[in-house]
N, CA, C and O atoms as a GROMACS GRO file, in nm:
protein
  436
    1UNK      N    1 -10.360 -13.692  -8.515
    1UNK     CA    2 -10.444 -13.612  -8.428
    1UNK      C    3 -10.588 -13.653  -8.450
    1UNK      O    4 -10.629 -13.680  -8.563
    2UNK      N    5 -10.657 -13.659  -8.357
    2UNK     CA    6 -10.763 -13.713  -8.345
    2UNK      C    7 -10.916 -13.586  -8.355
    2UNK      O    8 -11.032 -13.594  -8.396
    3UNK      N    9 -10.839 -13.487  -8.297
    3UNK     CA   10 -10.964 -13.393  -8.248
    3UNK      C   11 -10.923 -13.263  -8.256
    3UNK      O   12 -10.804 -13.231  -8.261
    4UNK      N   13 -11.012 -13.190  -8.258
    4UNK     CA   14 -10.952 -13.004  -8.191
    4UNK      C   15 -11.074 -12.942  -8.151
    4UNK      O   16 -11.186 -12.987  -8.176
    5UNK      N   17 -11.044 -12.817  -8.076
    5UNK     CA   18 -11.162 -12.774  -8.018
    5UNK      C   19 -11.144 -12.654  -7.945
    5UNK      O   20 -11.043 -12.665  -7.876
    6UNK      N   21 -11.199 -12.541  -7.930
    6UNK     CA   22 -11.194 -12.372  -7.871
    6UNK      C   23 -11.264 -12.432  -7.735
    6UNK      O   24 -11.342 -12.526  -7.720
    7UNK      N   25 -11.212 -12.348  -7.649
    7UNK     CA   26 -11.261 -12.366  -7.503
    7UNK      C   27 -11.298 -12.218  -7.448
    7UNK      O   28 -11.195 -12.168  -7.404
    8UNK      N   29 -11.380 -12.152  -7.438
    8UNK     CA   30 -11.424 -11.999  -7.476
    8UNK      C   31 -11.426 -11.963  -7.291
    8UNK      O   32 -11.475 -12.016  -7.191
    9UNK      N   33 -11.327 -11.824  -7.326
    9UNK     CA   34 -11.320 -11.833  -7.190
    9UNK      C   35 -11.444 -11.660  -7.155
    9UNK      O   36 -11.505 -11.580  -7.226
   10UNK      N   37 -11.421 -11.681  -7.002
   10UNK     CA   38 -11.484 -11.658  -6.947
   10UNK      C   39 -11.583 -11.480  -7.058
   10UNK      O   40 -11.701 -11.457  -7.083
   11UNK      N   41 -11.484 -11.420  -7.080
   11UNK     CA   42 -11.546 -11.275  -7.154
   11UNK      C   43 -11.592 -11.315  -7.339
   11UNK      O   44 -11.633 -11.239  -7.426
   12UNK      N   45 -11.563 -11.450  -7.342
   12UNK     CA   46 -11.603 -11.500  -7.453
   12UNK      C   47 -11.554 -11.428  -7.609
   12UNK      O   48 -11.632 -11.431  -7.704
   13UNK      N   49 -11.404 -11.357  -7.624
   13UNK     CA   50 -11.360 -11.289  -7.713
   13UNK      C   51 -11.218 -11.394  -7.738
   13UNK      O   52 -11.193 -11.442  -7.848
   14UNK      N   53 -11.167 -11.409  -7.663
   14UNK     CA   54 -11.053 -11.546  -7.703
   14UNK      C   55 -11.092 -11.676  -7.667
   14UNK      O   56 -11.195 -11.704  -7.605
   15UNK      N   57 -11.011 -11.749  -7.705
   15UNK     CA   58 -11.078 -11.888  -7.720
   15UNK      C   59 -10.906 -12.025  -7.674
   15UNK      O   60 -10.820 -12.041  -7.761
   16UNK      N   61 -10.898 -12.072  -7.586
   16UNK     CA   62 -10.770 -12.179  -7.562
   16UNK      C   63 -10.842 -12.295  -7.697
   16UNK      O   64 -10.951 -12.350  -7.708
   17UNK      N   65 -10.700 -12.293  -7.795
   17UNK     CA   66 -10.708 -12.418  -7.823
   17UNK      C   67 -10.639 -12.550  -7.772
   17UNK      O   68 -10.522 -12.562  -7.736
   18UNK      N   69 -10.756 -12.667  -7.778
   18UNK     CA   70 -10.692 -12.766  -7.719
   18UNK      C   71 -10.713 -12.900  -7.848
   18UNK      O   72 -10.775 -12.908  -7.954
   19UNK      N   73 -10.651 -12.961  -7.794
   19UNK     CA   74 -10.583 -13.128  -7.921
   19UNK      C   75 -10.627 -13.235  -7.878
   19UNK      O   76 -10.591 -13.265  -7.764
   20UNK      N   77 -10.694 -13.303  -7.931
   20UNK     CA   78 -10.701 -13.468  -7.891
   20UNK      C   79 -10.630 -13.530  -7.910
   20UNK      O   80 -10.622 -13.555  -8.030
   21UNK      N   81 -10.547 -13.589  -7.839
   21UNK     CA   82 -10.421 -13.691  -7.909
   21UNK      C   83 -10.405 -13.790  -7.789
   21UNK      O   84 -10.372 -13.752  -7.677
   22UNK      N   85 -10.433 -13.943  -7.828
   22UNK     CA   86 -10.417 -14.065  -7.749
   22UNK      C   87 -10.505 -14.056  -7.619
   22UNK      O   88 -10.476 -14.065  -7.500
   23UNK      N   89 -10.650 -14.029  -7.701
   23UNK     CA   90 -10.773 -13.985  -7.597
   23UNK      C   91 -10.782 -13.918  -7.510
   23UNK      O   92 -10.871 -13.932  -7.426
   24UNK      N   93 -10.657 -13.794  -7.504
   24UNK     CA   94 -10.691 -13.701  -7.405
   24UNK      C   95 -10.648 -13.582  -7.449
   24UNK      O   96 -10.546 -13.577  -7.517
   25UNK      N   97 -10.714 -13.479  -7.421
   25UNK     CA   98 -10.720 -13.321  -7.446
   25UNK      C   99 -10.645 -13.277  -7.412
   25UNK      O  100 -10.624 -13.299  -7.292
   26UNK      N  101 -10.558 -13.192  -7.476
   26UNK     CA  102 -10.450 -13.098  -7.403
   26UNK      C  103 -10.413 -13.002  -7.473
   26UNK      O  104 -10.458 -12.990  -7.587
   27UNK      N  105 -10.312 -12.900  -7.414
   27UNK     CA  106 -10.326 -12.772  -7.476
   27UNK      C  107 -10.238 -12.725  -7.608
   27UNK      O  108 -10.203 -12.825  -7.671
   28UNK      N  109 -10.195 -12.611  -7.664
   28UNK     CA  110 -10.096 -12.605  -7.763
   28UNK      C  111 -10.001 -12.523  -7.653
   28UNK      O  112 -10.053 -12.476  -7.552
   29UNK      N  113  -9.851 -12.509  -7.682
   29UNK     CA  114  -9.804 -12.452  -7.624
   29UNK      C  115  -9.739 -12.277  -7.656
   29UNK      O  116  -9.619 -12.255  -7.675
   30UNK      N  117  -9.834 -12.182  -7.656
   30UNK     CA  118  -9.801 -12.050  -7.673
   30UNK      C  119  -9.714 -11.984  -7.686
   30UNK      O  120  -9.715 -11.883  -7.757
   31UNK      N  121  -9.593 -12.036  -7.604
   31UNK     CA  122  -9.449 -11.974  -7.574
   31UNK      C  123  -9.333 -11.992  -7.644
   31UNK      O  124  -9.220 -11.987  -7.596
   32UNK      N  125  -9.372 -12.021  -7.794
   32UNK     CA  126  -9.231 -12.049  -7.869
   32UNK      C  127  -9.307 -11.996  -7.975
   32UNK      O  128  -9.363 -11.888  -7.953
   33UNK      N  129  -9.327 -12.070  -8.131
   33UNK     CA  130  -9.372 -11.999  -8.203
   33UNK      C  131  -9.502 -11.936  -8.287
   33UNK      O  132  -9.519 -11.887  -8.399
   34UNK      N  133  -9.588 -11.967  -8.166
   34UNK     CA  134  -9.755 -11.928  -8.186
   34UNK      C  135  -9.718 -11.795  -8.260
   34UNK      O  136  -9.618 -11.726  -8.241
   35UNK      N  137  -9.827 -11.775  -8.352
   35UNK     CA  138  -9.850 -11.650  -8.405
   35UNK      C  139 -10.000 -11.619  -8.513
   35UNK      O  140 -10.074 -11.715  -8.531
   36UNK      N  141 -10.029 -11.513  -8.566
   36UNK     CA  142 -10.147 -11.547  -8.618
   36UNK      C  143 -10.139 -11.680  -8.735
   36UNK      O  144 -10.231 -11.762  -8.743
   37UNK      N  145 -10.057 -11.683  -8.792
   37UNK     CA  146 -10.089 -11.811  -8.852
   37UNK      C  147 -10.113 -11.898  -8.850
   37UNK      O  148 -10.184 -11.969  -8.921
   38UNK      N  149 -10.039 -11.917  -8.736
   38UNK     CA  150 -10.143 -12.105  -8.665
   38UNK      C  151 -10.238 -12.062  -8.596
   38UNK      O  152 -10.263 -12.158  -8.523
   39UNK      N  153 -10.328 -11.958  -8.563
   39UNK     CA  154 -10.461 -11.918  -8.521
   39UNK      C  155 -10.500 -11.903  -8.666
   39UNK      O  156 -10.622 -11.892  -8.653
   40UNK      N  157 -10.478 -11.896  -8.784
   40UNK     CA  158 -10.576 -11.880  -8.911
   40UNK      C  159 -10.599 -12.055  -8.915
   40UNK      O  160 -10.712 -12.101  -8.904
   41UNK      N  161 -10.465 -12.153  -8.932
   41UNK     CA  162 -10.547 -12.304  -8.962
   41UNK      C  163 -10.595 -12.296  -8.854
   41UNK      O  164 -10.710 -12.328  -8.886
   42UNK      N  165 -10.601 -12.274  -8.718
   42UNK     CA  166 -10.683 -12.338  -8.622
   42UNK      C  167 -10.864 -12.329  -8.672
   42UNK      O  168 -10.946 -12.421  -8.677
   43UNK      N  169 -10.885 -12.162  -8.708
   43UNK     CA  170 -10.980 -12.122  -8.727
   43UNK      C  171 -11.051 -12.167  -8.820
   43UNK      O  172 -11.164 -12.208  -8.793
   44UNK      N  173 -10.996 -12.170  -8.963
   44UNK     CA  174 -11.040 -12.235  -9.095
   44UNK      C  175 -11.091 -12.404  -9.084
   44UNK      O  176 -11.192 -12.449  -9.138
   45UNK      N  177 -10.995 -12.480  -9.001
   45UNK     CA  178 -10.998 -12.622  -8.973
   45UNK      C  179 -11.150 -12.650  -8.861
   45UNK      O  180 -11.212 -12.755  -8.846
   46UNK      N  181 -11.173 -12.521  -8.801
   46UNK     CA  182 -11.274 -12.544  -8.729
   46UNK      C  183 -11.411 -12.435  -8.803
   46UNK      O  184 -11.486 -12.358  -8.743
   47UNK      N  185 -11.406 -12.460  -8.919
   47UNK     CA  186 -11.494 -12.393  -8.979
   47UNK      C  187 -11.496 -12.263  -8.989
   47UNK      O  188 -11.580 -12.217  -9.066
   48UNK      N  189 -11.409 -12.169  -8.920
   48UNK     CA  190 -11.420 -11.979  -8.942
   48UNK      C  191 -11.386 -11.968  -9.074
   48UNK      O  192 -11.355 -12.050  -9.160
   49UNK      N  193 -11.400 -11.850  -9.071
   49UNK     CA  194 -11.343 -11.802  -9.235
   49UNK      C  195 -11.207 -11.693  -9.216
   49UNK      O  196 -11.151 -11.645  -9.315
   50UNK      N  197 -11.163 -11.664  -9.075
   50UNK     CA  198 -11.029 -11.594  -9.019
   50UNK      C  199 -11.032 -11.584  -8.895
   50UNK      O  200 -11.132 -11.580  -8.823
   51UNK      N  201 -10.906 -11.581  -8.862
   51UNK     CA  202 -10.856 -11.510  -8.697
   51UNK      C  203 -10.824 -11.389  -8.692
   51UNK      O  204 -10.752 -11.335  -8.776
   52UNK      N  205 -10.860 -11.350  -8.623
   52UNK     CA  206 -10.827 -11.153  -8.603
   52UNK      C  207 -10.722 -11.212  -8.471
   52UNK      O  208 -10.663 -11.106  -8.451
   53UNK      N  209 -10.684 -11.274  -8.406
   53UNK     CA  210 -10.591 -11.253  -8.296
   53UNK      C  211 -10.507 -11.354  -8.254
   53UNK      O  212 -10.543 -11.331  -8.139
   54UNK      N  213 -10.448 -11.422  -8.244
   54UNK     CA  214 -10.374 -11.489  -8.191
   54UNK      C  215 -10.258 -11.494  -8.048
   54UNK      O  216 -10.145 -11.446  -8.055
   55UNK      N  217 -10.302 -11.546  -7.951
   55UNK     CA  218 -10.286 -11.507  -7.758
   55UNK      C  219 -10.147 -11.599  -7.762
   55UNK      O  220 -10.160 -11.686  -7.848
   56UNK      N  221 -10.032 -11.606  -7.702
   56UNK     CA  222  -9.910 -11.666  -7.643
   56UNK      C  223  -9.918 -11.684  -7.512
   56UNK      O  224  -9.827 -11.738  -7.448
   57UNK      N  225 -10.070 -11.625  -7.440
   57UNK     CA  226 -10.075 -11.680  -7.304
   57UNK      C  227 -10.214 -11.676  -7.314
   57UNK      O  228 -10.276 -11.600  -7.240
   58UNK      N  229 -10.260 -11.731  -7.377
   58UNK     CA  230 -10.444 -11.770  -7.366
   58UNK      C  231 -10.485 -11.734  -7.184
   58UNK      O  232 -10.425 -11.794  -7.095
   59UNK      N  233 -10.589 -11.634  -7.155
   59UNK     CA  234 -10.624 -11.591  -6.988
   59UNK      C  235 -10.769 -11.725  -7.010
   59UNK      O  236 -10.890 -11.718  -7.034
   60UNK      N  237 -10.697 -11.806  -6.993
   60UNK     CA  238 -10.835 -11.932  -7.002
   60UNK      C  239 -10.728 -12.036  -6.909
   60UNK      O  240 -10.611 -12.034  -6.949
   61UNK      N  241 -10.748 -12.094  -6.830
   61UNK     CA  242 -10.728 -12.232  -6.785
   61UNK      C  243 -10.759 -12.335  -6.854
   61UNK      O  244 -10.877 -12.364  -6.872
   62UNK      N  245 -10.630 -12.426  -6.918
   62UNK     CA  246 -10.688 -12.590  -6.977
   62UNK      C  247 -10.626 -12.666  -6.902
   62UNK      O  248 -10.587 -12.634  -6.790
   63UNK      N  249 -10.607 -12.804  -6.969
   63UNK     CA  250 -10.585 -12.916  -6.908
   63UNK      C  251 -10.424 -12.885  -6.866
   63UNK      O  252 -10.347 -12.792  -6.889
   64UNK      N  253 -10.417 -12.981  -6.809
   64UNK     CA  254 -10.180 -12.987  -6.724
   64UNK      C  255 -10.141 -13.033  -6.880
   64UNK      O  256 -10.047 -12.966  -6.925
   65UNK      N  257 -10.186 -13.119  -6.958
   65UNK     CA  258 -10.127 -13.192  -7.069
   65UNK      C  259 -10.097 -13.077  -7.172
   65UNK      O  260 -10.166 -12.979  -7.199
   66UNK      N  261  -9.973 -13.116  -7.224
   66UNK     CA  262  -9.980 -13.023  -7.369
   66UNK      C  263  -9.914 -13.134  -7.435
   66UNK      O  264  -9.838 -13.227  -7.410
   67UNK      N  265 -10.016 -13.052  -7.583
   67UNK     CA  266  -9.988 -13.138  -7.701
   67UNK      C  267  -9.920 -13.125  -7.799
   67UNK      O  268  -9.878 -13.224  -7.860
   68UNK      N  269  -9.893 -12.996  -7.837
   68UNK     CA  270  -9.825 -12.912  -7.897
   68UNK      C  271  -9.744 -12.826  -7.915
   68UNK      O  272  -9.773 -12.707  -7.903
   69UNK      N  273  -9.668 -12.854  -7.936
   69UNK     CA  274  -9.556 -12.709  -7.855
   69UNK      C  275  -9.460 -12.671  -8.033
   69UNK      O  276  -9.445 -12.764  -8.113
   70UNK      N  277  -9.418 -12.550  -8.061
   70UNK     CA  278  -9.318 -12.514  -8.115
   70UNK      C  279  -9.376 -12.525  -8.249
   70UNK      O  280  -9.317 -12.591  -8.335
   71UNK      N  281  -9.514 -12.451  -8.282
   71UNK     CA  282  -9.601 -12.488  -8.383
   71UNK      C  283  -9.578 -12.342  -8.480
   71UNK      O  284  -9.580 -12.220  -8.459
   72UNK      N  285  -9.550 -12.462  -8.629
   72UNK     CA  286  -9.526 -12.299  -8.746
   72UNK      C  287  -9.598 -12.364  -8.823
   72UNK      O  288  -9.573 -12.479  -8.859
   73UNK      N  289  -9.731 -12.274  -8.868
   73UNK     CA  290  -9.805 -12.312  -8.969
   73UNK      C  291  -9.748 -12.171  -9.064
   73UNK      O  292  -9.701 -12.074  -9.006
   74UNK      N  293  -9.760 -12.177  -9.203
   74UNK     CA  294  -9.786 -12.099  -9.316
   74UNK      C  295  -9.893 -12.021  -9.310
   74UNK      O  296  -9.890 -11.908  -9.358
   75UNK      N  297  -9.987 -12.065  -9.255
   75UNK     CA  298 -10.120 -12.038  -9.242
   75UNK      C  299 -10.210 -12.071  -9.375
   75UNK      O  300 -10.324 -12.024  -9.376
   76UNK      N  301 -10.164 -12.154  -9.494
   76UNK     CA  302 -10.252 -12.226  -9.561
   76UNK      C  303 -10.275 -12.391  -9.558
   76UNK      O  304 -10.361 -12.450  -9.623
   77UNK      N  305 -10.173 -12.455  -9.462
   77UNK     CA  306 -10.260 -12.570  -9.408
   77UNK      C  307 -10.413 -12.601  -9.346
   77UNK      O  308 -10.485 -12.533  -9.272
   78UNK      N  309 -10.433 -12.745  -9.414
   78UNK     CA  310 -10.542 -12.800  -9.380
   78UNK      C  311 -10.589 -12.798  -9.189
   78UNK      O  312 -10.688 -12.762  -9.126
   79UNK      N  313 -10.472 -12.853  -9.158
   79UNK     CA  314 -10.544 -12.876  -9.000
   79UNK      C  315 -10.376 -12.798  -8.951
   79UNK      O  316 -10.286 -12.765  -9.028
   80UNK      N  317 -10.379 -12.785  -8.782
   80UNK     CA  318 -10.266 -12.782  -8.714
   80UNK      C  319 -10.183 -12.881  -8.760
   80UNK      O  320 -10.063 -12.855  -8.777
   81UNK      N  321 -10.236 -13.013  -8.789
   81UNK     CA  322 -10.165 -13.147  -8.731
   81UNK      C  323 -10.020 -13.171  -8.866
   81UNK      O  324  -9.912 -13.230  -8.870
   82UNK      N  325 -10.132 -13.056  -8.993
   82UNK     CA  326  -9.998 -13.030  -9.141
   82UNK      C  327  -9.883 -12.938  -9.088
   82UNK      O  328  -9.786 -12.908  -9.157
   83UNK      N  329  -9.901 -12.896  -8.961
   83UNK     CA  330  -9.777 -12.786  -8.984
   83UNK      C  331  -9.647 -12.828  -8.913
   83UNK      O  332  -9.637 -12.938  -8.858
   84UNK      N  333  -9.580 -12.766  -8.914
   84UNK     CA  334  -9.427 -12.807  -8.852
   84UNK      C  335  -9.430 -12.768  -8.655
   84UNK      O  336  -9.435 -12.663  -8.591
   85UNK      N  337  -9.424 -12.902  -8.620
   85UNK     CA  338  -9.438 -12.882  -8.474
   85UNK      C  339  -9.326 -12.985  -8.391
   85UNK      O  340  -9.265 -13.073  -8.452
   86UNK      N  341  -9.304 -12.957  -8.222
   86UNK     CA  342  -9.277 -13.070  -8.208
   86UNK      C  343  -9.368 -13.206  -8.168
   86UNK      O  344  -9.486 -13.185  -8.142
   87UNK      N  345  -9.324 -13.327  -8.163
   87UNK     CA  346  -9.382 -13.422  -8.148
   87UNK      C  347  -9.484 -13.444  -8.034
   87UNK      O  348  -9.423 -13.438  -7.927
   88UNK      N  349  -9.660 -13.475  -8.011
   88UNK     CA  350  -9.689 -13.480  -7.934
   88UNK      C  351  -9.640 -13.584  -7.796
   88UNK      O  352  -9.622 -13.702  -7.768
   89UNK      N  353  -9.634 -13.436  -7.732
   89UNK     CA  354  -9.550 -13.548  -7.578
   89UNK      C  355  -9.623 -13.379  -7.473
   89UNK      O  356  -9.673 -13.273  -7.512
   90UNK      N  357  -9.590 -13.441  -7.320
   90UNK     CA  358  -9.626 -13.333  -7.235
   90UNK      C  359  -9.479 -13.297  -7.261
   90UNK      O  360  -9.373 -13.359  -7.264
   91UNK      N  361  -9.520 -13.169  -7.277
   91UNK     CA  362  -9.357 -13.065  -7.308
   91UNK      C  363  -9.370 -12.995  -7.127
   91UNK      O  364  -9.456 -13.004  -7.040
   92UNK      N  365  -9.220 -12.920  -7.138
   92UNK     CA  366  -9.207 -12.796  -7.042
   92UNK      C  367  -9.253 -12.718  -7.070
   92UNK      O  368  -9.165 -12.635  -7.093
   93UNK      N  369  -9.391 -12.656  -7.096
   93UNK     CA  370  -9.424 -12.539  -7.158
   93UNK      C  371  -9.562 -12.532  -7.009
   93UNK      O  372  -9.662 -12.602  -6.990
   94UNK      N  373  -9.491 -12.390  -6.911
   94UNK     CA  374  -9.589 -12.376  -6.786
   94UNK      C  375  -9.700 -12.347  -6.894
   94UNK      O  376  -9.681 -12.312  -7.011
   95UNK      N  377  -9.859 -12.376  -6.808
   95UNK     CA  378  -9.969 -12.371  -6.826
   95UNK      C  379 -10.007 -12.244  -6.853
   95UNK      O  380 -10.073 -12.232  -6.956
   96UNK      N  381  -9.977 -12.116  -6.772
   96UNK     CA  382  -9.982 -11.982  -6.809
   96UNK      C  383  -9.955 -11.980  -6.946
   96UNK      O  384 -10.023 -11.894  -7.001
   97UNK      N  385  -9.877 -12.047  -7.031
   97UNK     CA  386  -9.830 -11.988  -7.147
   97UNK      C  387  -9.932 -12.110  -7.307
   97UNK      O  388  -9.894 -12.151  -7.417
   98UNK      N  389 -10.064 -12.124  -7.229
   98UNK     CA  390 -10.146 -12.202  -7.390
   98UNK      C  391 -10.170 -12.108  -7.480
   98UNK      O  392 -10.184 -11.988  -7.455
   99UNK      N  393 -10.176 -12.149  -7.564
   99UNK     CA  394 -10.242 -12.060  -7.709
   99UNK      C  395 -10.389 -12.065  -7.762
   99UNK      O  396 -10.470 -12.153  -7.791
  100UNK      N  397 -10.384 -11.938  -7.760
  100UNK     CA  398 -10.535 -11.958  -7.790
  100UNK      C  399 -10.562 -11.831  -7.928
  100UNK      O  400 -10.476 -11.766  -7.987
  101UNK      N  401 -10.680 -11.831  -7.944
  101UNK     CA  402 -10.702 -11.746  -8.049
  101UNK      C  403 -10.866 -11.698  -8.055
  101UNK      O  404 -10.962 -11.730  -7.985
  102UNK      N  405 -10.851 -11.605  -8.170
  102UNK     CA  406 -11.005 -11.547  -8.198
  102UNK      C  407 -11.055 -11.546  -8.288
  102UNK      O  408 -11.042 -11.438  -8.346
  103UNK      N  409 -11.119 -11.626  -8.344
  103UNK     CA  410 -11.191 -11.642  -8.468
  103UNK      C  411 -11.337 -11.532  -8.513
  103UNK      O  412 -11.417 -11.482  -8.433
  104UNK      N  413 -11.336 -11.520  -8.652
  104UNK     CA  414 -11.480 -11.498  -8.631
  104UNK      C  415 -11.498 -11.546  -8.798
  104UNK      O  416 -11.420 -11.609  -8.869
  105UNK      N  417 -11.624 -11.495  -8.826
  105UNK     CA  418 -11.716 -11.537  -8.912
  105UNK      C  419 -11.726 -11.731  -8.897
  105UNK      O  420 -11.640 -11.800  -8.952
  106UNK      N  421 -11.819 -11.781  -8.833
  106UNK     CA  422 -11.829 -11.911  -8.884
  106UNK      C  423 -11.930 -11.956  -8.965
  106UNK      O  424 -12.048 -11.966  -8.931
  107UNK      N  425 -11.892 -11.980  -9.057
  107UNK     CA  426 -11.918 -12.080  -9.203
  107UNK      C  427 -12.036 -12.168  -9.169
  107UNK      O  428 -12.005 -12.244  -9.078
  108UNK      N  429 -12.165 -12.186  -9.211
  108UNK     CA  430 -12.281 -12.266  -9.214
  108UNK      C  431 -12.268 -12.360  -9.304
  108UNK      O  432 -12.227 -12.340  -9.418
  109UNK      N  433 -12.308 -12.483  -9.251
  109UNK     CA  434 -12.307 -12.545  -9.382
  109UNK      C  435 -12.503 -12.657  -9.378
  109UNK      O  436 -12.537 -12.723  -9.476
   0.00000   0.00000   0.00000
């Protein structure tokens, strides 16, 4: 994995995460086993210090591509890319259903 990144939608309280993988952005897929734990590495990996929420249908529009689908973190991995997922490919996972999450406190450095 190349990249990651919050795409803050419109009321600015959840956030779609999306993946860089083989230079193009795309989404995680919400509808299998998103839960707060893979919103805590998302958060930590992007500098927060926790997630208070974790969405199975992120109300944000991303890209058609998904990158991620069927994602179980522990929630003490380093990045998404440590946890048990399936392989990046565009999955069947409709667009209504990205994952997104809500972070807060971010970390200064």
């Amino acid at each position: 994995m190349q990249g990651i990144r919050l795409t803050t939608g419109t009321t600015g309280s959840s956030s779609l995460v999306e993946i860089l993988y083989d230079n193009q952005w795309g989404t995680v897929c919400g509808d299998d086993e998103w839960d707060i734990e893979d919103a805590r590495v998302v958060c930590h990996q992007l500098g927060y210090h926790n997630a208070t929420n974790s969405y199975q249908n992120a109300p944000i529009q991303g890209p058609d591509f998904v990158s991620m689908s069927n994602v179980q973190c522990h929630g003490n991995e380093t990045s998404i890319s440590s946890c048990k997922h399936e392989r990046f490919q565009e999955g069947n996972c409709p667009i209504e259903n990205n994952a997104g999450v809500t972070c807060e406190g971010k970390v200064m450095h």
